[in-house]
Structure formats: structure tokens, C-alpha cells
N, CA, C and O of each residue as an XYZ file, in Angstrom:
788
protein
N    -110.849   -172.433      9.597
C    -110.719   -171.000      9.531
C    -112.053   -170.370      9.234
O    -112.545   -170.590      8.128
N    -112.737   -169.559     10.157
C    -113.848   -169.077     10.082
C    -113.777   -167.296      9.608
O    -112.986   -166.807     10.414
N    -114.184   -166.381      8.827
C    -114.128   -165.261      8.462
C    -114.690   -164.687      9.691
O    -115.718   -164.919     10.327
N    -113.564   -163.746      9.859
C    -113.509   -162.385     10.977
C    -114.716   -161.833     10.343
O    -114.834   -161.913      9.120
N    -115.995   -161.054     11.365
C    -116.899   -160.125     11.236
C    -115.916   -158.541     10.293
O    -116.299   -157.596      9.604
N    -115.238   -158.785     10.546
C    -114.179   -156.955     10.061
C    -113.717   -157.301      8.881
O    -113.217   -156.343      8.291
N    -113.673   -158.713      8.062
C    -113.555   -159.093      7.071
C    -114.070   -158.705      5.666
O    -115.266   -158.963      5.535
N    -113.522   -158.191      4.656
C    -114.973   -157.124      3.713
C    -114.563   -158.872      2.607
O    -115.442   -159.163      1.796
N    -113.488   -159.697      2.669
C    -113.600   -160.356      1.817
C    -114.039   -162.167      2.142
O    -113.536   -162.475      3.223
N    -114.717   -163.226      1.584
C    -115.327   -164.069      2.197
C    -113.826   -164.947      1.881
O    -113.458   -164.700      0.732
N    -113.081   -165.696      2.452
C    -111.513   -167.037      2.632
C    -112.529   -168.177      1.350
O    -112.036   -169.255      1.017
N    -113.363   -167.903      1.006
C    -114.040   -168.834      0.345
C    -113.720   -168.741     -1.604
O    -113.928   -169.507     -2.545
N    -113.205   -167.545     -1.465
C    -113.405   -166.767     -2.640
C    -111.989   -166.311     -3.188
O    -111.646   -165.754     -4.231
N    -111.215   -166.824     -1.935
C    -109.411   -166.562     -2.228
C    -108.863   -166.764     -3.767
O    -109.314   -167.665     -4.474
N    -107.990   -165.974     -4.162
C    -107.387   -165.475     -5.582
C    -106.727   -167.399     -5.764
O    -107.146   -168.105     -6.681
N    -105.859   -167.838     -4.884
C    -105.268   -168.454     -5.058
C    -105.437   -169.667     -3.829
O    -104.575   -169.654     -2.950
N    -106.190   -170.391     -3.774
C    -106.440   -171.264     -2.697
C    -105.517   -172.622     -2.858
O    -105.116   -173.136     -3.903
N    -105.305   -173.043     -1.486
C    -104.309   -174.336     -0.891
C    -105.385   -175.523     -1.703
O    -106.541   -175.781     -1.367
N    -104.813   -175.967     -2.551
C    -105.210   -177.222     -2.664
C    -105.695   -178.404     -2.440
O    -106.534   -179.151     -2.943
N    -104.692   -178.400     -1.230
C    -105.232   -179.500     -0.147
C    -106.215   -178.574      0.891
O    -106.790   -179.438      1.552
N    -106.559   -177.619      1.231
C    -107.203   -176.923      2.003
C    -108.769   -177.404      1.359
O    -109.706   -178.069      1.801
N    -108.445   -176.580     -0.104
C    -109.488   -177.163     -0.604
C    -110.809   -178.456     -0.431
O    -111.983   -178.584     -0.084
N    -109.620   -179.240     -0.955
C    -110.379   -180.587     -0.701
C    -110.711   -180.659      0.056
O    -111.906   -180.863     -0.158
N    -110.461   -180.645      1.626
C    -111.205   -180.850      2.800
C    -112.253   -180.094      3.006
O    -113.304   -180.536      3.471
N    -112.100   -179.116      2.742
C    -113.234   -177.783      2.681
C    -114.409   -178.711      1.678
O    -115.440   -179.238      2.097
N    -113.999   -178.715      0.546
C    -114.877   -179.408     -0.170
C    -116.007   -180.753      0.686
O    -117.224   -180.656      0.839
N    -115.096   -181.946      1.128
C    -115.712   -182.848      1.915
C    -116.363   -182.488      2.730
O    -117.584   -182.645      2.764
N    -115.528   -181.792      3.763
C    -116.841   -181.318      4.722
C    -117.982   -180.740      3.748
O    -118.942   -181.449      3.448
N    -117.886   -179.817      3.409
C    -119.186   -179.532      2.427
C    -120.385   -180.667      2.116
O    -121.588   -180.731      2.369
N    -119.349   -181.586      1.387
C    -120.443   -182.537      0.868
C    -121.002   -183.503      2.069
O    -122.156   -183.911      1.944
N    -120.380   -183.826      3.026
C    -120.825   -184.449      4.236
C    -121.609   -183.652      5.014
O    -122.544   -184.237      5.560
N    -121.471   -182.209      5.270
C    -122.574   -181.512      5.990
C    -123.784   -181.611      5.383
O    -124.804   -181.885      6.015
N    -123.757   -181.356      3.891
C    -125.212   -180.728      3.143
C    -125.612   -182.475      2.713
O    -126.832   -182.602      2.604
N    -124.903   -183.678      2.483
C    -125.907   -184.704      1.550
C    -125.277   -185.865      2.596
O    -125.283   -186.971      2.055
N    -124.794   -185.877      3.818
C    -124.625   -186.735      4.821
C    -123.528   -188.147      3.952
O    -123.608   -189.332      4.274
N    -122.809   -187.729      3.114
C    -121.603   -188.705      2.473
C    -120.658   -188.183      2.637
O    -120.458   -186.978      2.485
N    -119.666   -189.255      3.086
C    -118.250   -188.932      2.917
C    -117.106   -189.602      2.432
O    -116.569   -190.658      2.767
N    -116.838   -188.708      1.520
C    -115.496   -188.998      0.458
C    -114.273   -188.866      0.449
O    -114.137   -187.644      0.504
N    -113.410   -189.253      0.420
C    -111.697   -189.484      0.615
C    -111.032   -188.576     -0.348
O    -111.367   -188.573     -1.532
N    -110.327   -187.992      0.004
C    -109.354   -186.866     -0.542
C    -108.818   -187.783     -2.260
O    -108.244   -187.346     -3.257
N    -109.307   -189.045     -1.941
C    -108.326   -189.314     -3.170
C    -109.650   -190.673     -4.229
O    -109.461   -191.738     -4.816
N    -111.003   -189.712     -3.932
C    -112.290   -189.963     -4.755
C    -112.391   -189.891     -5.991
O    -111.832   -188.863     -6.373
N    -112.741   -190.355     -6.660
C    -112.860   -189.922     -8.233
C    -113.354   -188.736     -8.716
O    -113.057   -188.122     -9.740
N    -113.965   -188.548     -8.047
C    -115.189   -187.298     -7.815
C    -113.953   -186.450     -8.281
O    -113.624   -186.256     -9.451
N    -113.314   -185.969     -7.128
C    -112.315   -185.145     -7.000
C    -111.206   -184.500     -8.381
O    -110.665   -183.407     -8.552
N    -111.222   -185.869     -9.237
C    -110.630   -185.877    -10.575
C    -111.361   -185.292    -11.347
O    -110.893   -184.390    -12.043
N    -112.936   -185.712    -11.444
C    -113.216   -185.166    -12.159
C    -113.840   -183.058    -11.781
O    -114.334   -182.324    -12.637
N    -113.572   -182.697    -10.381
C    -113.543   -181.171    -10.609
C    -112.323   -180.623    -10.822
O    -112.086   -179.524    -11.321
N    -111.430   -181.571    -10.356
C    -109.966   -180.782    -11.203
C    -109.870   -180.993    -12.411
O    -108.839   -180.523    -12.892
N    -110.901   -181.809    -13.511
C    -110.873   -181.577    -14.791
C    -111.720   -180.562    -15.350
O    -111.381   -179.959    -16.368
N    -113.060   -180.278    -14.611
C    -113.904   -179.417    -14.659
C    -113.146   -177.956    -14.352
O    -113.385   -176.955    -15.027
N    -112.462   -177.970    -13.547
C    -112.113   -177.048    -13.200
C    -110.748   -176.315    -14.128
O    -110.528   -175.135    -14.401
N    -110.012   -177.528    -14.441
C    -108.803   -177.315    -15.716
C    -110.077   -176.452    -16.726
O    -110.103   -175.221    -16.746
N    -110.609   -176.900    -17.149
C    -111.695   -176.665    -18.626
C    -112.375   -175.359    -18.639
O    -112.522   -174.621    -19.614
N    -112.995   -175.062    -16.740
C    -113.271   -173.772    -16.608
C    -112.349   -172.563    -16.750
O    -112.674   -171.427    -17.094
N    -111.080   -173.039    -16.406
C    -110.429   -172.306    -15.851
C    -109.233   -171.668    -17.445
O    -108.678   -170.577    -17.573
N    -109.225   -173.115    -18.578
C    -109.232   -172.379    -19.913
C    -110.126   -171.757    -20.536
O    -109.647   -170.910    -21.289
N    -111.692   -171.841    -20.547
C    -112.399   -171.107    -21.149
C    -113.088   -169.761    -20.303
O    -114.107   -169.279    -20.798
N    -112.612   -169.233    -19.198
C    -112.396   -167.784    -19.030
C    -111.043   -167.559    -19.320
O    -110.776   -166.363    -19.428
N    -109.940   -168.466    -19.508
C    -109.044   -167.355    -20.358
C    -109.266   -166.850    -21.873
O    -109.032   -165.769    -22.414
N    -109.673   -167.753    -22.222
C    -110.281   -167.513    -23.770
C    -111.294   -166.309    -24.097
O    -111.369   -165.534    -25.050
N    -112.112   -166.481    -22.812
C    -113.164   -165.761    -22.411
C    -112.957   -164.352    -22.478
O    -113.470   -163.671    -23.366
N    -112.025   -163.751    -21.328
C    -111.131   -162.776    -20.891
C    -110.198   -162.449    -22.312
O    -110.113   -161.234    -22.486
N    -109.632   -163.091    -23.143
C    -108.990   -162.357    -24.347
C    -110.008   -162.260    -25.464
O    -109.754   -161.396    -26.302
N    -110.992   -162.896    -25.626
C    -112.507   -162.786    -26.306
C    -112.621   -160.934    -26.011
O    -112.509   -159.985    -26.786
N    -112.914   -161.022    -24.401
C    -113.797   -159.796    -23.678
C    -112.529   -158.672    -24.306
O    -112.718   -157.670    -24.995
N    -111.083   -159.290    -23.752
C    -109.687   -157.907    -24.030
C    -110.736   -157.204    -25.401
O    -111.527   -156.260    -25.375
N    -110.363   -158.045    -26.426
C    -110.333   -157.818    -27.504
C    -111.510   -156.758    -27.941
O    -111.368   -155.670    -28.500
N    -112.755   -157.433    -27.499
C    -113.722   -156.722    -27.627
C    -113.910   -155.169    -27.149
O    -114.482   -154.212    -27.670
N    -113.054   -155.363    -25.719
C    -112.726   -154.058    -24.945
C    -111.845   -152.972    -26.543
O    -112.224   -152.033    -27.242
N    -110.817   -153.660    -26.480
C    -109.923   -152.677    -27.173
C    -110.561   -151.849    -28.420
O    -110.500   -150.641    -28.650
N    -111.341   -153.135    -29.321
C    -112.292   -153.037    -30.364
C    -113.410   -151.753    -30.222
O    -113.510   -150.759    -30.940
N    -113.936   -152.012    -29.439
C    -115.044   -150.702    -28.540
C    -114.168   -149.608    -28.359
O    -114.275   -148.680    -29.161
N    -112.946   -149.502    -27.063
C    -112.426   -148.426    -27.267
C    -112.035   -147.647    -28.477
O    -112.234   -146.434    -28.548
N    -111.360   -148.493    -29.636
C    -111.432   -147.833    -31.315
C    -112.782   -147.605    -31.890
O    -112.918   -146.871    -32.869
N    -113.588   -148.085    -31.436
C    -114.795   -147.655    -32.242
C    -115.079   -146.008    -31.257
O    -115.018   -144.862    -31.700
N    -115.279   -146.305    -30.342
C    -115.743   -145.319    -29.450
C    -114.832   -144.287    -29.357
O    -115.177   -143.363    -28.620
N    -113.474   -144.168    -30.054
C    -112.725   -143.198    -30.517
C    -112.488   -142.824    -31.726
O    -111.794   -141.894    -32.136
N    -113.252   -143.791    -32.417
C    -113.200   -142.966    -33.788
C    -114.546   -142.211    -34.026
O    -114.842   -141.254    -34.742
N    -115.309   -143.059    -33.090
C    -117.048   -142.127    -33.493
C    -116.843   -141.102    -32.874
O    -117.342   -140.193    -33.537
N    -116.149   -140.503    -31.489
C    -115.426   -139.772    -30.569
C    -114.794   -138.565    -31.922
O    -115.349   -137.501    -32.197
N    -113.501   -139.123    -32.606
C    -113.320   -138.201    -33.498
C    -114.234   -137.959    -34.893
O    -113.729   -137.304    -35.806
N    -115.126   -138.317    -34.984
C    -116.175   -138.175    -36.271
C    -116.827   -137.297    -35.697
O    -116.827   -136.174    -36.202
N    -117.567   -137.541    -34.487
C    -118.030   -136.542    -33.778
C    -117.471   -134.972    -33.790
O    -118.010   -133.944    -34.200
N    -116.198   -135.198    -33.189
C    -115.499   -133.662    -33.120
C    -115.682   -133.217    -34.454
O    -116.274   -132.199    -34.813
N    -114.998   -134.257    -35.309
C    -115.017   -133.663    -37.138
C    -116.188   -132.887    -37.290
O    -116.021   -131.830    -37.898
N    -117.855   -133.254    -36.712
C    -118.643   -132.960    -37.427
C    -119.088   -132.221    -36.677
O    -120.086   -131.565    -36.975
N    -118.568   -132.125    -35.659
C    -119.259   -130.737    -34.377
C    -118.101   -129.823    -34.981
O    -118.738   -128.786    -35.167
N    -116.629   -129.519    -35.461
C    -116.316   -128.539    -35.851
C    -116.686   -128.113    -37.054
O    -116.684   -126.899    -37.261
N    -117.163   -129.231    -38.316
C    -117.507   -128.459    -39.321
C    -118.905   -128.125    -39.557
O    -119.293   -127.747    -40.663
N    -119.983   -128.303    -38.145
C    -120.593   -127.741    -37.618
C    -121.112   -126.227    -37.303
O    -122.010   -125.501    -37.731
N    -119.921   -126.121    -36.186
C    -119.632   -124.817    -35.762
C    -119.287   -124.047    -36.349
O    -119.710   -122.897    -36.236
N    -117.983   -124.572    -37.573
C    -117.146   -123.545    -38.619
C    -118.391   -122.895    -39.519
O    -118.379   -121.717    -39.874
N    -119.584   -123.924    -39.875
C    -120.222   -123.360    -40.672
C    -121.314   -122.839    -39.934
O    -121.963   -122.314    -40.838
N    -121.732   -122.705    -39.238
C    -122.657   -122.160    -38.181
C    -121.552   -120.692    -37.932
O    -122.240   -119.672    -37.923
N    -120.388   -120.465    -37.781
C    -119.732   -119.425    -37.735
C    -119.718   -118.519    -39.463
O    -119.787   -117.356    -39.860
N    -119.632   -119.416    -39.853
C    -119.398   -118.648    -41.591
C    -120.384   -118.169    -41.473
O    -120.408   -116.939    -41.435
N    -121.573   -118.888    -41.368
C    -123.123   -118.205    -41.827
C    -123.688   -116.782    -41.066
O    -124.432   -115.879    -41.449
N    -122.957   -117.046    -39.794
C    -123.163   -115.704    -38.719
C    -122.628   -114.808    -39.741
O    -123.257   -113.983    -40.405
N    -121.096   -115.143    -39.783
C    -120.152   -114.062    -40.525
C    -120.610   -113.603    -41.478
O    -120.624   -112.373    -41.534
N    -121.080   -114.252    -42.428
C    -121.523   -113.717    -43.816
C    -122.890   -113.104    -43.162
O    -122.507   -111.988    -42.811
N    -123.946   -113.182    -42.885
C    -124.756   -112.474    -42.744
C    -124.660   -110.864    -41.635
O    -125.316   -109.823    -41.660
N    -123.386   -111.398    -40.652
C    -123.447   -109.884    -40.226
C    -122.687   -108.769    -41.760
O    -122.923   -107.717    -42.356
N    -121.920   -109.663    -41.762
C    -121.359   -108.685    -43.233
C    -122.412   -108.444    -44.201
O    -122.461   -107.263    -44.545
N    -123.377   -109.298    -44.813
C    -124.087   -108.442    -45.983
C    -124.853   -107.840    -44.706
O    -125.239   -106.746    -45.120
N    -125.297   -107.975    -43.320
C    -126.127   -106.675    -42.863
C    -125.207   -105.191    -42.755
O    -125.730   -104.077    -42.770
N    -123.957   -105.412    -42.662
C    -122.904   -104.369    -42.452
C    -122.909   -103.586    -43.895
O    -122.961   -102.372    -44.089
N    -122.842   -104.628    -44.818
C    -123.192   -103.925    -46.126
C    -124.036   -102.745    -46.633
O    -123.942   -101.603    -47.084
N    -125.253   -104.067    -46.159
C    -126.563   -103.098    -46.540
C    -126.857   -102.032    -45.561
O    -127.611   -101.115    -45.886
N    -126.262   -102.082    -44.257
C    -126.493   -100.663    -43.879
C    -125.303    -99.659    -44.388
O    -125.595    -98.467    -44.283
N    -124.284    -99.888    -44.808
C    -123.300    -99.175    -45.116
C    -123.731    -98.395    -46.138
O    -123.527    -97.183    -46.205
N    -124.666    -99.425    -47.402
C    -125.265    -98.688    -48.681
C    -126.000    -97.881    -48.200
O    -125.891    -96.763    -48.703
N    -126.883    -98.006    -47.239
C    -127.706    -97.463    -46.577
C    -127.707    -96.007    -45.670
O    -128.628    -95.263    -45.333
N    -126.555    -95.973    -45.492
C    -125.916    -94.752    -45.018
C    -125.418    -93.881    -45.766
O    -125.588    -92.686    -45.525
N    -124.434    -94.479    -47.224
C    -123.952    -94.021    -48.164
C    -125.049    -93.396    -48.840
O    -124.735    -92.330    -49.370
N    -126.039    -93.686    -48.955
C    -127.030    -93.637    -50.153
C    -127.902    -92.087    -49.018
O    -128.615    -91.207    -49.501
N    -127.716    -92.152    -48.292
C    -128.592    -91.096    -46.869
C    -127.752    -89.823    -47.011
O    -128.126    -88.662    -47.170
N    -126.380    -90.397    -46.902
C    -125.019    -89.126    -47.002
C    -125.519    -88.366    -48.377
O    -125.914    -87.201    -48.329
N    -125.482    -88.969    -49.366
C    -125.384    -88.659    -50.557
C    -126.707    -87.980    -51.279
O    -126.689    -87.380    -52.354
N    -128.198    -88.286    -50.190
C    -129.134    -87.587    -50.380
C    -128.867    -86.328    -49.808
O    -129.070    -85.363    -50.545
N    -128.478    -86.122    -48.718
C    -128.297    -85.426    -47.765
C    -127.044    -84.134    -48.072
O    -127.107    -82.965    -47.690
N    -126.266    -84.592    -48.638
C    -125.169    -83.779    -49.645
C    -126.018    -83.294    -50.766
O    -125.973    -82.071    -50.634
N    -126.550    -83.485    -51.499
C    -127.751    -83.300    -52.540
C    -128.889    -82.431    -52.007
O    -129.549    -81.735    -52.778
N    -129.156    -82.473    -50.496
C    -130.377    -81.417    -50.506
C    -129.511    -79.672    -49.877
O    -129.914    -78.509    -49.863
N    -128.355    -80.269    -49.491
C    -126.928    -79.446    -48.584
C    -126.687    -78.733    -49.960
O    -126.858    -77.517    -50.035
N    -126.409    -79.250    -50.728
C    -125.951    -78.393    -52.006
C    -126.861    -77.530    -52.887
O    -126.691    -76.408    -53.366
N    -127.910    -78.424    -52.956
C    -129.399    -77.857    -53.808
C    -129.393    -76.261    -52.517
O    -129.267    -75.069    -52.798
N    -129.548    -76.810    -51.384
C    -130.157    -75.430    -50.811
C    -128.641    -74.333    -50.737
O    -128.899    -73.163    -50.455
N    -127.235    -74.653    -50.960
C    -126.178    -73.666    -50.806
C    -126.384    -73.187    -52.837
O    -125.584    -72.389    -53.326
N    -127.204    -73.645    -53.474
C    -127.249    -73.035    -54.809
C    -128.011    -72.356    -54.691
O    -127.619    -71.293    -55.173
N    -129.066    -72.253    -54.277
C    -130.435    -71.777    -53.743
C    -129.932    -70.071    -53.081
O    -130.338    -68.951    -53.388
N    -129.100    -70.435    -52.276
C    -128.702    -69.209    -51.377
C    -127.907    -68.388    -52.223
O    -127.938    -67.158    -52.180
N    -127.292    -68.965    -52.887
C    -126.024    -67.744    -53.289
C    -126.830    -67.477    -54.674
O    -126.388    -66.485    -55.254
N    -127.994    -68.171    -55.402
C    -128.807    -67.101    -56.258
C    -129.400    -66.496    -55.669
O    -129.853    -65.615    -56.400
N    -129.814    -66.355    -54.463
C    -130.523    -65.472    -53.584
C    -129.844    -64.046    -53.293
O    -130.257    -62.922    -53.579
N    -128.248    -64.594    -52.393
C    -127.489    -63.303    -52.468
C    -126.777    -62.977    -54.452
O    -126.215    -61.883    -54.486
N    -126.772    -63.145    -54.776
C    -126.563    -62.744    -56.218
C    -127.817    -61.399    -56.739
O    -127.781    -60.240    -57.154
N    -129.104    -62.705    -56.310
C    -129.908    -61.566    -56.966
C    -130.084    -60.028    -56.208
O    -130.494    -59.000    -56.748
N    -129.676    -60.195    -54.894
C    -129.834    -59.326    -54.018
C    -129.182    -58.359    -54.044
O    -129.593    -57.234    -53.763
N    -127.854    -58.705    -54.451
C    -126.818    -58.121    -54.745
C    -126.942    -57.039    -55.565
O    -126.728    -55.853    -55.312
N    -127.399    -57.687    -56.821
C    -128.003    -57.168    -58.110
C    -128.738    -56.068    -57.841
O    -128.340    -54.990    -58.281
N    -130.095    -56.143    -56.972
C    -131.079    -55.583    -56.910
C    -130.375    -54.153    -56.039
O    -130.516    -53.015    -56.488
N    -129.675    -54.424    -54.847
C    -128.886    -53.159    -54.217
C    -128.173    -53.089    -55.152
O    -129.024    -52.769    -55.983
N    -126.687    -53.164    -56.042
C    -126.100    -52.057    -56.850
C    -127.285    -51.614    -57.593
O    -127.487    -50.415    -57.789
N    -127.872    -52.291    -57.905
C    -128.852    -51.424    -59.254
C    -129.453    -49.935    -58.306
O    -129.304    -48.765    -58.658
N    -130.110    -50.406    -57.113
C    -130.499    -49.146    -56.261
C    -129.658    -48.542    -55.912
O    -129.780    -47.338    -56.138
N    -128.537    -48.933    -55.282
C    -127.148    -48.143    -55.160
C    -126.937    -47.181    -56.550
O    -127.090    -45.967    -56.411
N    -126.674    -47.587    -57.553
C    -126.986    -46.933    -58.791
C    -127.886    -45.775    -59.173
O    -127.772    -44.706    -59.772
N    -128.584    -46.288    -58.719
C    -129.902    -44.794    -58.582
C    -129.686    -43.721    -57.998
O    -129.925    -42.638    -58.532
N    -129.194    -43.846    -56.795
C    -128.934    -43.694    -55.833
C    -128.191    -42.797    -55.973
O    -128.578    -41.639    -55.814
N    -126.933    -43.099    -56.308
C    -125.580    -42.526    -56.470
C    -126.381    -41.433    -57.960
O    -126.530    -40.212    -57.936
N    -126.622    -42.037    -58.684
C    -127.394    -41.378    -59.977
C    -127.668    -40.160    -59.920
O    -127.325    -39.199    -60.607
N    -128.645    -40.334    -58.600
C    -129.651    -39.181    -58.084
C    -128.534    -37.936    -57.946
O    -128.226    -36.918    -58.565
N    -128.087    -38.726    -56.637
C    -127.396    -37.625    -55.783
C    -126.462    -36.620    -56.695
O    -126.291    -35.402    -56.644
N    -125.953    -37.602    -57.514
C    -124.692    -36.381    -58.241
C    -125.558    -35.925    -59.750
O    -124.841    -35.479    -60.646
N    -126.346    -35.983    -59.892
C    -127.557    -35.179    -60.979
C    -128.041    -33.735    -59.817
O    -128.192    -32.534    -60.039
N    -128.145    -34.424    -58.782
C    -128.990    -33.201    -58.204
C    -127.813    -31.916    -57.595
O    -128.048    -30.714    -57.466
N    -126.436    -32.707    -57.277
C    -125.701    -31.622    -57.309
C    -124.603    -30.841    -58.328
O    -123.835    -29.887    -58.207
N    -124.914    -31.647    -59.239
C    -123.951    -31.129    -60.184
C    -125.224    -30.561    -61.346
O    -124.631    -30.045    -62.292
N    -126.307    -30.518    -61.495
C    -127.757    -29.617    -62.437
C    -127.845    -28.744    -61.828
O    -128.420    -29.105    -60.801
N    -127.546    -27.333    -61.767
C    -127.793    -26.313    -61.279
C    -129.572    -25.686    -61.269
O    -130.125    -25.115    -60.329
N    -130.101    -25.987    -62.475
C    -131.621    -25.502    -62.204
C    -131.866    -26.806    -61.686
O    -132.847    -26.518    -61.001
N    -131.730    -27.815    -61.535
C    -132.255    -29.247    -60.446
C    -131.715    -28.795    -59.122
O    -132.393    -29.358    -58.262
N    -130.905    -28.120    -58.631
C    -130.571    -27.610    -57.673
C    -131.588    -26.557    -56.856
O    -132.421    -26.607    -55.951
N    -130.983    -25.567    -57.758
C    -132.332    -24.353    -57.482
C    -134.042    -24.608    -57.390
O    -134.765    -23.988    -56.610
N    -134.443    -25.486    -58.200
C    -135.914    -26.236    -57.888
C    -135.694    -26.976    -56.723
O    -136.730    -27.274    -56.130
N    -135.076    -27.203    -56.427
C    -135.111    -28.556    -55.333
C    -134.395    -27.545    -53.806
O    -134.236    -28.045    -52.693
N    -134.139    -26.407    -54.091
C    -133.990    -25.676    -53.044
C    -135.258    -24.129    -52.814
O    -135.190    -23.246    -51.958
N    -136.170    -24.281    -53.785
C    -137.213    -23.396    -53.889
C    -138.547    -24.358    -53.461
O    -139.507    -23.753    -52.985
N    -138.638    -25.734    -53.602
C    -139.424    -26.979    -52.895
C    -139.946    -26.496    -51.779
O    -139.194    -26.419    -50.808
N    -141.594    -25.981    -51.619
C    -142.279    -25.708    -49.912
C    -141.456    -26.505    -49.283
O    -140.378    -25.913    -49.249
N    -141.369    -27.491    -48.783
C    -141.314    -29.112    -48.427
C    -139.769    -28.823    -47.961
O    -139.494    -28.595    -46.783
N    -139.148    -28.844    -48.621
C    -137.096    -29.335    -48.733
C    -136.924    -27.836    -48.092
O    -135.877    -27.841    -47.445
N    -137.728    -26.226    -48.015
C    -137.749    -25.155    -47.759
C    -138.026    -25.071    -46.039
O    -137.353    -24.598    -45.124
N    -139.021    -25.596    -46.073
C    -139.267    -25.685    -44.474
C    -138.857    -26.755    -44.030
O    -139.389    -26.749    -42.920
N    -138.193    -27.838    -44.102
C    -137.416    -28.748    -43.408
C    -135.909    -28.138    -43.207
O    -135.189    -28.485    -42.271
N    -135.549    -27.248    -44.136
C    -134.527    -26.499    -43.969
C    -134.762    -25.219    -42.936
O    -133.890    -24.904    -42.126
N    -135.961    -24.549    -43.038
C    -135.741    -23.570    -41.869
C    -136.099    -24.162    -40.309
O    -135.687    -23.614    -39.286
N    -136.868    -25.275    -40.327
C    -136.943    -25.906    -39.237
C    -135.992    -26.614    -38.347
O    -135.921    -27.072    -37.207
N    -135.082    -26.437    -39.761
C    -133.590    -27.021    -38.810
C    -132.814    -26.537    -38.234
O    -132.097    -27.181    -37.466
N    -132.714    -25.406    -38.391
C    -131.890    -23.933    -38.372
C    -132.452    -23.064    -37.441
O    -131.702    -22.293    -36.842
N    -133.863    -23.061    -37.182
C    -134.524    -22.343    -36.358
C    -135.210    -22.869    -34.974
O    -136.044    -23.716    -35.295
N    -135.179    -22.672    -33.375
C    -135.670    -23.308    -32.564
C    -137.154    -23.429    -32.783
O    -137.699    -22.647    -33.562
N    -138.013    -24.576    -31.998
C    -139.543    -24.990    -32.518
C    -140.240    -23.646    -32.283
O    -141.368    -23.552    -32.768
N    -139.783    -22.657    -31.658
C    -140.406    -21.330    -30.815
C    -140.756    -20.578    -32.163
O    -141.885    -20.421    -32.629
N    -139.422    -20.097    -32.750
C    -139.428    -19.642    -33.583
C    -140.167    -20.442    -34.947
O    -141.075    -19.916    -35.590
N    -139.742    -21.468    -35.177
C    -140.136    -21.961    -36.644
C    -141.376    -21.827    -36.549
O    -141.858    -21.337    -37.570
N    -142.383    -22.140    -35.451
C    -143.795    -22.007    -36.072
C    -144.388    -20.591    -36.029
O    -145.578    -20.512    -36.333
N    -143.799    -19.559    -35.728
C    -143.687    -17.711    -35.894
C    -143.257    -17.777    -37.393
O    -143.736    -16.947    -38.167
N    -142.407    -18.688    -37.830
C    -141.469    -18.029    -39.380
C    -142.177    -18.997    -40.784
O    -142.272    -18.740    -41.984
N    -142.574    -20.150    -39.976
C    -143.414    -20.809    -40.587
C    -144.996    -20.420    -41.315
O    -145.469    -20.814    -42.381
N    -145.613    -19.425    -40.197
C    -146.853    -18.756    -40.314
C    -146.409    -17.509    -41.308
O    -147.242    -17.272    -42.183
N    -145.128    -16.605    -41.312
C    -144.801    -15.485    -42.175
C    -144.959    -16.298    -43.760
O    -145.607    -16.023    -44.770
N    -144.209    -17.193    -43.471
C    -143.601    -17.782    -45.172
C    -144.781    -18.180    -45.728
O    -144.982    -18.109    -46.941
N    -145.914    -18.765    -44.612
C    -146.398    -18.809    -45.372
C    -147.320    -18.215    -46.177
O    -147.851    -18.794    -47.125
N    -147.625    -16.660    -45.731
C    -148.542    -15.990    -46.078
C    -147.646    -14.916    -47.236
O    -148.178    -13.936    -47.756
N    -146.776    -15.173    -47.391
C    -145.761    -14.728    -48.600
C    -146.199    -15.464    -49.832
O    -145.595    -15.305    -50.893
């Protein structure tokens, strides 16, 4: 039996090979490559089916050696796997706290910071609304007091009869009175009489 070219696997290498196939396969072998030939029932032969018993227990041993080691690795490589996560979340958690806490004391300190601005700012708002209303106060003050005068005047000058009569004999309060009463034609004709009186 010669391997098909379309073949991806070599008949040499079979999972489970004929026994007796074997052996002949074998002989020819040894008769092509070292020009001897040996009988299916050689000593030789005994001893690779003992070689081969011996190989064929120590890759099983081998193979539950390797299982083991496999499984062993996979637990290691899943617990360093979860140590890992452990320490990448309490990582992150604290890499998150530290954000947190520092945007908060910055939230703080601008909050004081604003508070403390309001509260100047209410303080110069108030200083200047005290400011104003002693302003209108004093102002206040200062008109009744002139209002006062004022009013003072007026009812002294009409209720004093000789403060009356002086203050209606006045050049001044005399000709603003006939100038009012008289067109400009006339007043400066009556203006020139009075005054040569």
C-alpha cells in the first residue's frame, strides 16, 4: 500500500496499525536499508514488542504526568487570572475613590469659594444700600428744613402786614409788577415816569 499524492496523512503513522501488516512492513524495511532478512517469528521482533509494550506504558504515565500538569497550570493560571481581577478592581475602586474625593474637595473649595465671593459681594450690596438711604435721609432733611423756610417765608410775608407793604413798595417787586400788567410798549413809557417820581 503506497500513500495517495491527495493524502494529508502518511499509512505509516496509522492510530491503530495491523500487526501482522506491521511486521512485514518492518522486514522489508530492514532488508531494503541493511540487505538482511528476518522471519516474522525473529527474536528481534520480541524484543520491539517489548520495547514497544514499555514505550507504550511510559507515554501513558507520561500523558497523565502532562493531564495533571495541564489541569495544575489551568488552576494556577486561574487563580493568578482571579488575583489579577482582585487587584485590577481594587485598583480601579481606588483609582475611582481618589478621582472622587478629589473632585469633591475641588467642588468644596470652589463652593467656599463662591460662598465666601456671595458673601463679600452681599457686604459691599449692603454697605452701599446703607450708604444710599443716609444719603436720601440726609437729603430729605436738608429739603424739609428748606421746605420749612420756605413755607416760613411765605406765610410771614402774607400774614405781616408792614412785611407786606415793604415788600409791595420794593423798586424791584414794583416794576416786575407793572411789567406784568403792562405791554413792553408801554412799560418802558411808565417805567421812565416812575422813575423820575
Amino acid at each position: 500500500m503506497s500513500p495517495s499524492p491527495d493524502s494529508p496523512v502518511d499509512p505509516s503513522f496509522a492510530a491503530e496499525p495491523d500487526q501482522a501488516q506491521e511486521v512485514q512492513r518492518l522486514i522489508g524495511e530492514i532488508a531494503r536499508r541493511h540487505k538482511i532478512v528476518l522471519g516474522p517469528t525473529d527474536p528481534m521482533f520480541v524484543m520491539l514488542s517489548l520495547l514497544e509494550l514499555a514505550v507504550n506504558r511510559y507515554l501513558e504515565k507520561a500523558d497523565e504526568v502532562l493531564s495533571r500538569q495541564r489541569e495544575a497550570s489551568v488552576a494556577v493560571i486561574e487563580r493568578a487570572a482571579g488575583a489579577a481581577k482582585g487587584q485590577a478592581e481594587v485598583l480601579i475602586t481606588s483609582a475611582a475613590d481618589y478621582v472622587a474625593k478629589q473632585v469633591k474637595g475641588s467642588v468644596a473649595e470652589l463652593g467656599e469659594a463662591l460662598t465666601k465671593e456671595a458673601a463679600a459681594e452681599r457686604a459691599r450690596i449692603a454697605a452701599a444700600a446703607k450708604k444710599a438711604r443716609r444719603a436720601l435721609w440726609a437729603a430729605s432733611l436738608v429739603l424739609a428744613v428748606l421746605f420749612s423756610i420756605l413755607i416760613g417765608i411765605i406765610i410771614g410775608t402774607w400774614l405781616a402786614p408792614e412785611v407786606k407793604e415793604r415788600v409791595w413798595r420794593c423798586p424791584g417787586f414794583a416794576a416786575s409788577r407793572v411789567a406784568k400788567s403792562v405791554s413792553p410798549g408801554e412799560a418802558s413809557v411808565s417805567s421812565g415816569s416812575g422813575l423820575r417820581a
